[in-house]
N, C-alpha and C positions, 0 to 999 in steps of 0.2 A: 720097492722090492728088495727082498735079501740083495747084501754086495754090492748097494751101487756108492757106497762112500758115505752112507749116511754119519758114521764114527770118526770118520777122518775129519771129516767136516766140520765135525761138533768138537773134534779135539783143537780141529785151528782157531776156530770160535775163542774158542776161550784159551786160546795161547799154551796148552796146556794140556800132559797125556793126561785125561780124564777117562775117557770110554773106552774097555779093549778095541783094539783093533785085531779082526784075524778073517782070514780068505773062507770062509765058509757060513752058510744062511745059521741065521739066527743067534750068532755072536751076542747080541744085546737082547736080555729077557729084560731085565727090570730096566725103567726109564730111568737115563742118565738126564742131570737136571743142570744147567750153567745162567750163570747173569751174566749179561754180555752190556757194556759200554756202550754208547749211541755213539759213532762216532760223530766231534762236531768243534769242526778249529774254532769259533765263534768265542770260546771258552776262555782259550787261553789269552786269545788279545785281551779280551775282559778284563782276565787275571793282571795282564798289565797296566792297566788305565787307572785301577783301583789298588794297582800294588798289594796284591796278595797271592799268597804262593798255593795255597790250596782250592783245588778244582774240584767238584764235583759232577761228573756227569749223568746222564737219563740214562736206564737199563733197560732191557730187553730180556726176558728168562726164556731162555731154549730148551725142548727135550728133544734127546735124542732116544727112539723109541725101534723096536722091532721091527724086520723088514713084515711085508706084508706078499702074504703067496695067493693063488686062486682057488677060491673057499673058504676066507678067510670066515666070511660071512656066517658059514655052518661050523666054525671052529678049525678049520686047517691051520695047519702052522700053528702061532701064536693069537689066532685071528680073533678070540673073543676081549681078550689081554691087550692086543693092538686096536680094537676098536672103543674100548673103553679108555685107553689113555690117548687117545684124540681126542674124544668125548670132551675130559676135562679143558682141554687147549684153545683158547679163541681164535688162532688162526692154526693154520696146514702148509709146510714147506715139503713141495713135492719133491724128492732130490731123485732125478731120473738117470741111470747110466746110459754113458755114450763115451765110454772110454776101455781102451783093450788094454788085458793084460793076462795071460794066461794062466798065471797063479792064484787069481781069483776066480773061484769059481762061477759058472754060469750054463745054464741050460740054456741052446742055441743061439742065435744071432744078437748082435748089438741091436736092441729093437728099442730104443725111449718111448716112442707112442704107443708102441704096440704094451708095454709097460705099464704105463700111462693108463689104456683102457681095463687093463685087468684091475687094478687098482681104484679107477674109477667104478667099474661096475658091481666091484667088493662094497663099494660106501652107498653106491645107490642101494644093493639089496638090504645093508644093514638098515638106511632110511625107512626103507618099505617093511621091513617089520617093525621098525617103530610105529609108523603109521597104521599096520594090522591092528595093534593093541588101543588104535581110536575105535569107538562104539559107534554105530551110527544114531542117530538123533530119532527120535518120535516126533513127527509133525506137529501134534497133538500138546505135547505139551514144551516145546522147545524153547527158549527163549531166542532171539531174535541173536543172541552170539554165541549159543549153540548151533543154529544153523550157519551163520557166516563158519564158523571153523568145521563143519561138517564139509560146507560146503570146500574150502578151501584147500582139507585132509585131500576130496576125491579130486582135486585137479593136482596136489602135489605124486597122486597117487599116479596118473596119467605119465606126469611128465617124468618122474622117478622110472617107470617102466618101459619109456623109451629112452631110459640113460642118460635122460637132461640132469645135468646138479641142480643143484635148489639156487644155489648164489648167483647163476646170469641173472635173475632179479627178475624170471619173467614166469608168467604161471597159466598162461595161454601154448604148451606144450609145442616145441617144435617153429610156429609163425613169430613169435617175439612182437605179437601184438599187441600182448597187454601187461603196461608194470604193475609190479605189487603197489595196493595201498596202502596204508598206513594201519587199517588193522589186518591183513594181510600181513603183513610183518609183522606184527606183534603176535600173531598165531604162531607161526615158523620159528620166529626166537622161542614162542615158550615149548616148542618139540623136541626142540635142543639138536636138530640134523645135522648130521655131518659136512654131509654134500652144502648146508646154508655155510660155512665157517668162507671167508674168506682164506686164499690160495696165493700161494707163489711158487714158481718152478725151476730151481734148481737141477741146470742142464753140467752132470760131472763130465766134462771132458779130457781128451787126452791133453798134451803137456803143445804136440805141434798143431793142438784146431782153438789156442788160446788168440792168437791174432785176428779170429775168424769176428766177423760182425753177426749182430743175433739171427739179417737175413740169410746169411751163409750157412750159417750154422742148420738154420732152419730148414734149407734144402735138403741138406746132406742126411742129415736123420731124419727130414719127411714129419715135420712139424708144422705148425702156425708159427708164423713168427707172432709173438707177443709180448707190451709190456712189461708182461709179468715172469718173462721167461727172462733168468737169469743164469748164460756162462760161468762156470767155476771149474778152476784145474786144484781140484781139493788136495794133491798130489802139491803142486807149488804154493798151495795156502799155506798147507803144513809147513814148508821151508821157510815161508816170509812169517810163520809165527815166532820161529827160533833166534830173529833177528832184531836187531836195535830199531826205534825209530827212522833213524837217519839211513841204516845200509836195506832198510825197507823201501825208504823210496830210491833208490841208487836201483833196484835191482826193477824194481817195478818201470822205472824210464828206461833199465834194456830189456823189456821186455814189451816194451814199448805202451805202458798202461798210465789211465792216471790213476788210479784207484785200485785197492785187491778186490777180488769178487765177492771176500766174506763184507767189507765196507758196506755195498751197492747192497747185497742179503740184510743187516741189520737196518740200513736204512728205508728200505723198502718194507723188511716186515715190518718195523713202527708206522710206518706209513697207512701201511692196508688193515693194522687194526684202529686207524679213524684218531691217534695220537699226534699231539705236537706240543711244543715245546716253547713253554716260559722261562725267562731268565733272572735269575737275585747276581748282583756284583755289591759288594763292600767288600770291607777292608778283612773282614772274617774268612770269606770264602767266595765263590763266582761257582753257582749251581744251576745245572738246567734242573728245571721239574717238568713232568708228565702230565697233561689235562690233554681230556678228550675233545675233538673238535668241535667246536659251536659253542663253550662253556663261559658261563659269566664270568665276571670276575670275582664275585662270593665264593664260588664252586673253587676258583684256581686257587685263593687264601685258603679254603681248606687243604688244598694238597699237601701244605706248607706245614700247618697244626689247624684242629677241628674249633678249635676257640678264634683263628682270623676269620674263619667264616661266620661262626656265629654273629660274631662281634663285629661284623665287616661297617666300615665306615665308608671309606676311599681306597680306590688304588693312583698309586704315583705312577703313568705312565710313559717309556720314549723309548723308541723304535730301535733295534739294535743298530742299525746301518746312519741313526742322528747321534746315537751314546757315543758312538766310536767317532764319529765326523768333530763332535763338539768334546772328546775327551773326559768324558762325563758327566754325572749328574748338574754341577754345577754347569759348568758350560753349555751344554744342553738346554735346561733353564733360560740361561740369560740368551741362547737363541731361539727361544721363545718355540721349545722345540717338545716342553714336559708337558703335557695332559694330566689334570685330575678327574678319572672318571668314577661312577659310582654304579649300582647292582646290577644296570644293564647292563653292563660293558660286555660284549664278546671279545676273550681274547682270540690275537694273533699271535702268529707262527713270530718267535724272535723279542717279541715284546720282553723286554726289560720292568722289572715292577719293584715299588715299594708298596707294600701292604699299611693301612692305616685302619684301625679296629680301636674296641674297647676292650679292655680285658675284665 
């Protein structure tokens, strides 16, 4: 919704005045666009084992995009403009207010859910007229995955119309009887729905409900508590952006926290778009890279450059938590700690690799 800090947010993000900030709807018309850091101490010790001073870490691109009002759907507000630059985004951070301040503007009560459902039921309608512009099929002459996505349109169409999202992953409306299969999901990725994008929920609060646990929290504004529900005093993010590493955490232990909430937000959106993280250390540089989960080890050589994939022979594999135990490659090794694997290989979260190819 217009005002609930979406700008603030996206400015601590990225350490940086980037998005105006100003008390009244619709401040942000064009999407403001940041690469944000993964944060990931893992790096730096690396950086030490191997003696080198440059680090490279994984990014994340955020937009920060228009608030969204009720009607968005038939064009209110920004609403055709805001539902097309979601469109492009593989996930959606919902950022919900639950913070007072009277200079910002706002029509009635601190309501996050009640928020929440106008915004939700803005992305169902938009769904369901995607869904209108499906044809229905002739019996007659269908093919057999004609009628599966025929069939599949009129149960997303059900459950859209009772305000279910597409992403709970279930398509039996309502009872959560039955998961999608696997061409079931392939129909819905190719619809391109909003309500399918995976979510996180960004709860802005005030400065004194930062102590609150997310069950607390959950009460008082009449939420779920969820996972996916993520605390943030976008007000105090701004301040711990202004500051050094060191008097970042200084201030974060009186404030009794381990972590900033923008941390737990980046790490959590990489997360929910199905991402993790392999690791290079020499003497050059200590880099995370990005491969999506489940991915061979071919697939990870290309993240690198398209000729390790091609050319892929072997990967040199050890576990970040033996690199660091045995002080590197070498020692690792001689604790009988390196794996060479080859095309099947599924990487893992943290794996350490050398790539071995043809060129």
């Amino acid at each position: 919704m217009p005002n609930a800090g979406k700008s603030t947010l996206f400015n601590a993000l990225l350490s940086r005045q980037i998005a105006n900030v100003a008390p009244y709807p619709f401040c942000t018309i064009e999407p403001n666009v940041g690469v944000v850091e993964v944060p990931d101490e893992r790096l730096a010790v690396l950086a030490k084992i191997v003696n080198t001073q440059k680090i490279i870490p994984a990014v994340v691109e955020f937009k920060d995009i228009a608030g969204l009002v009720a009607g968005a759907s038939k064009g209110e507000g920004l609403g055709n403009k805001f539902l097309a630059n979601i469109r492009e985004c593989q996930a959606i951070v919902h950022v919900l207010r639950a913070f007072t301040d009277a200079n910002v503007t706002r029509e009635g009560a601190i309501a996050p859910q009640s928020d929440f459902e106008i915004v939700k039921t803005e992305l169902c309608l938009a769904d369901l007229q995607t869904l209108e512009k499906q044809r229905e099929v002739n019996p007659v002459v269908a093919t057999k995955e004609d009628t599966k996505k025929w069939e599949t349109v009129l149960k997303l169409k059900k459950m859209l119309g009772q305000g279910i999202e597409v992403r709970n992953g279930m398509l039996e409306a309502g009872d959560g009887s039955k998961k999608l299969d696997e061409d079931e999901q392939g129909i819905i990725n190719s619809l391109f729905l909003l309500t399918a994008k995976p979510a996180l929920f960004v709860l802005n609060i005030d400065e004194k409900d930062i102590a609150l646990a997310n069950k607390a929290l959950g009460e008082k504004f009449g939420l779920v508590e969820d996972e996916q529900l993520i605390p943030i005093c976008a007000k105090i993010e701004m301040e711990l952006a202004d500051l050094n590493p060191e008097e970042r955490k200084v201030y974060l232990k009186e404030l009794g926290l381990a972590q900033s909430g923008l941390e737990k937000l980046i790490k959590k959106g990489y997360e929910i778009l199905g991402l993790q993280t392999f690791l290079t250390a020499g003497e050059k540089e200590v880099r995370a890279w990005t491969v999506r989960k489940g991915a061979k080890a071919p697939e990870a050589a290309g993240v690198i450059h398209t000729d390790f994939e091609k050319g892929f022979i072997k990967a040199k594999i050890c576990s970040y938590d033996d690199f660091v135990k045995y002080q590197g490659w070498k020692g690792a090794a001689e604790g009988g700690k390196v794996r060479m694997e080859g095309k099947e290989y599924v990487m893992q979260e943290g794996d350490v690799v050398e790539f071995m190819f043809n060129v």
